[in-house]
C-alpha positions in Angstrom: 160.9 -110.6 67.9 159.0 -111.1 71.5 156.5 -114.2 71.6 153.9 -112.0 72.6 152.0 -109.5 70.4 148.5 -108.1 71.6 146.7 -106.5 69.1 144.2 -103.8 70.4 142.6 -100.4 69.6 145.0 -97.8 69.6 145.6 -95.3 71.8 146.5 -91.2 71.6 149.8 -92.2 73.7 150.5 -95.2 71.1 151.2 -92.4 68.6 155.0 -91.6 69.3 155.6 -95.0 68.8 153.2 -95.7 65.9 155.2 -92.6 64.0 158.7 -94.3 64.8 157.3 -97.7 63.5 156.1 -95.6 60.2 159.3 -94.1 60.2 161.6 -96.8 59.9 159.0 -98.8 57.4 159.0 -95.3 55.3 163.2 -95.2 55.1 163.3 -98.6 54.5 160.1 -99.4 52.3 159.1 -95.7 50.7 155.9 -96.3 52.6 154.2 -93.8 52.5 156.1 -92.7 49.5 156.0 -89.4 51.0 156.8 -88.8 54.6 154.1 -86.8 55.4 154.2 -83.1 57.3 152.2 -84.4 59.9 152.6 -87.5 60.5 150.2 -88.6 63.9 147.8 -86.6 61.8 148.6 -88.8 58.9 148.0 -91.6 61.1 144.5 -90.2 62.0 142.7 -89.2 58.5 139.7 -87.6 58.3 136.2 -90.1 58.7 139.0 -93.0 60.9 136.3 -95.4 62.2 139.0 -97.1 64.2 142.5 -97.9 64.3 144.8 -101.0 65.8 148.4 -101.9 66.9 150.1 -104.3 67.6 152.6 -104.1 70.7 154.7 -106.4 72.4 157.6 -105.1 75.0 156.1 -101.9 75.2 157.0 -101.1 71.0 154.6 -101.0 68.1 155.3 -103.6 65.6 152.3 -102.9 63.5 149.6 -100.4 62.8 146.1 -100.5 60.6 143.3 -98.2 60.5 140.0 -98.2 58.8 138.3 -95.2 57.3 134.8 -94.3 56.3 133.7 -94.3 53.0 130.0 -93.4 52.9 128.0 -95.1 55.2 128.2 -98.7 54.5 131.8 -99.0 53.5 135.1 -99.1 54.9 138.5 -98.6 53.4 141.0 -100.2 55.0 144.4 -97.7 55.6 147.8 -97.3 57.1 148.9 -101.1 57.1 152.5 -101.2 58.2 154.6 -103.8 60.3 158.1 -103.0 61.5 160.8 -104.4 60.4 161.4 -106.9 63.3 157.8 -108.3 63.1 158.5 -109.1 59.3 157.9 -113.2 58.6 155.9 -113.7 61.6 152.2 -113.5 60.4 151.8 -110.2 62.2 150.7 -108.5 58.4 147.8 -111.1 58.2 146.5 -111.0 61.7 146.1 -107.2 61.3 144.4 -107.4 58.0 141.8 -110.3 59.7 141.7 -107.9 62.6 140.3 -105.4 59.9 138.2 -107.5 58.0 136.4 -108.8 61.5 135.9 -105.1 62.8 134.5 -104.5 59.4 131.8 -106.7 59.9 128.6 -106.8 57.5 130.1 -103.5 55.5 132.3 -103.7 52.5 135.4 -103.4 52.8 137.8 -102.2 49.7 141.7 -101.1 49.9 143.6 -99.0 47.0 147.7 -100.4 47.1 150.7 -99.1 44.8 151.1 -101.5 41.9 155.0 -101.9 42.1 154.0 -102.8 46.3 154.6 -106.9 45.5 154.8 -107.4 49.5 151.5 -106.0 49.8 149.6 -107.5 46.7 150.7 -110.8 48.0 149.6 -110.4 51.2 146.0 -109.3 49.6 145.8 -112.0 47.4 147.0 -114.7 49.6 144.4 -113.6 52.0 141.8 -114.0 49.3 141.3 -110.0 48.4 139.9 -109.8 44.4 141.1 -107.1 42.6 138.4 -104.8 40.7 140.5 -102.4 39.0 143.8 -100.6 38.5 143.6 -96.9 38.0 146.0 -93.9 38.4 146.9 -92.9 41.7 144.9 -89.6 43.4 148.1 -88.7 44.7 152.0 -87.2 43.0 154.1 -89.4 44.2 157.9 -88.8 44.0 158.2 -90.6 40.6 155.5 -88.5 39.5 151.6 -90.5 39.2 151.3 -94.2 39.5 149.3 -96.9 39.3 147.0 -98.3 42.3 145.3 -102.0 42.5 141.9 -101.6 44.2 140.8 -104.8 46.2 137.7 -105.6 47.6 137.5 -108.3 50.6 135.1 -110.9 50.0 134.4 -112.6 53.4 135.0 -112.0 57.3 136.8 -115.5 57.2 140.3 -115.1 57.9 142.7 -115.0 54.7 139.4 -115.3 52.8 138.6 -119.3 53.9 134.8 -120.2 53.8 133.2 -122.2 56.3 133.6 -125.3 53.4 136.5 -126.2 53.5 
């Protein structure tokens, strides 16, 4: 894993690489549980208000996007880090990176209920869950469950200013 990681706003010429990251986190994680037709399309949903990688030697090692949901919230989408950048904090920084670009508006997430990686990463960074409902979407098993979380601060991993 290089020392170096800049996060920044991503590019239309970060996509090839963005879709290889997705790919190899989608054989090896079933994210997204369905490789989807499209996938820089995927990668670009309708109402994106931004999105954000994280490169270092040239490769992505991590993606995040936030969409519009009406017009004072944000849901935050398409959170992946490679395989390589696994264990380094990379995860967290991206979902701070989120939560800061979010600013005042809220800021809510829907995550598969069998994703443990995930929920841990959400709760660790201080994320309360408001409720679990089935899934909009067939997966391959047939219809799951989701988790919806809500973020509760700007302050990274969910820390107030009091402690």
């Amino acid at each position: 894993m290089p020392d170096r990681i800049e996060l920044r706003p991503r590019s239309a010429a970060d996509l090839p690489a963005c879709v290889a990251a997705l790919r190899e986190v989608h054989e090896r994680d079933g994210y997204p549980q369905r490789w989807p037709v499209d996938p820089p399309g995927w990668l670009d949903p309708p109402g994106l208000a931004g999105a954000w990688v994280a490169v270092a030697d040239g490769a992505v090692h991590g993606h995040v996007a936030l969409v519009a949901d009406g017009a004072d919230a944000l849901v935050l989408s398409r959170l992946y880090v490679a395989a390589a950048a696994r264990g380094t904090g990379l995860a967290g920084r991206l979902l701070d990176l989120a939560v800061t670009q979010a600013g005042a508006r809220s800021l809510w997430l829907e995550v598969m209920d069998d994703a443990a990686p995930a929920i841990r990463l959400y709760e660790r960074a201080g994320w309360h869950l408001v409720e679990r409902r089935p899934a909009s979407w067939v997966g391959p098993a047939g219809r799951s469950t989701v988790r919806v979380y809500r973020a509760v601060s700007a302050y990274p991993h969910g820390r107030s200013g009091s402690g």
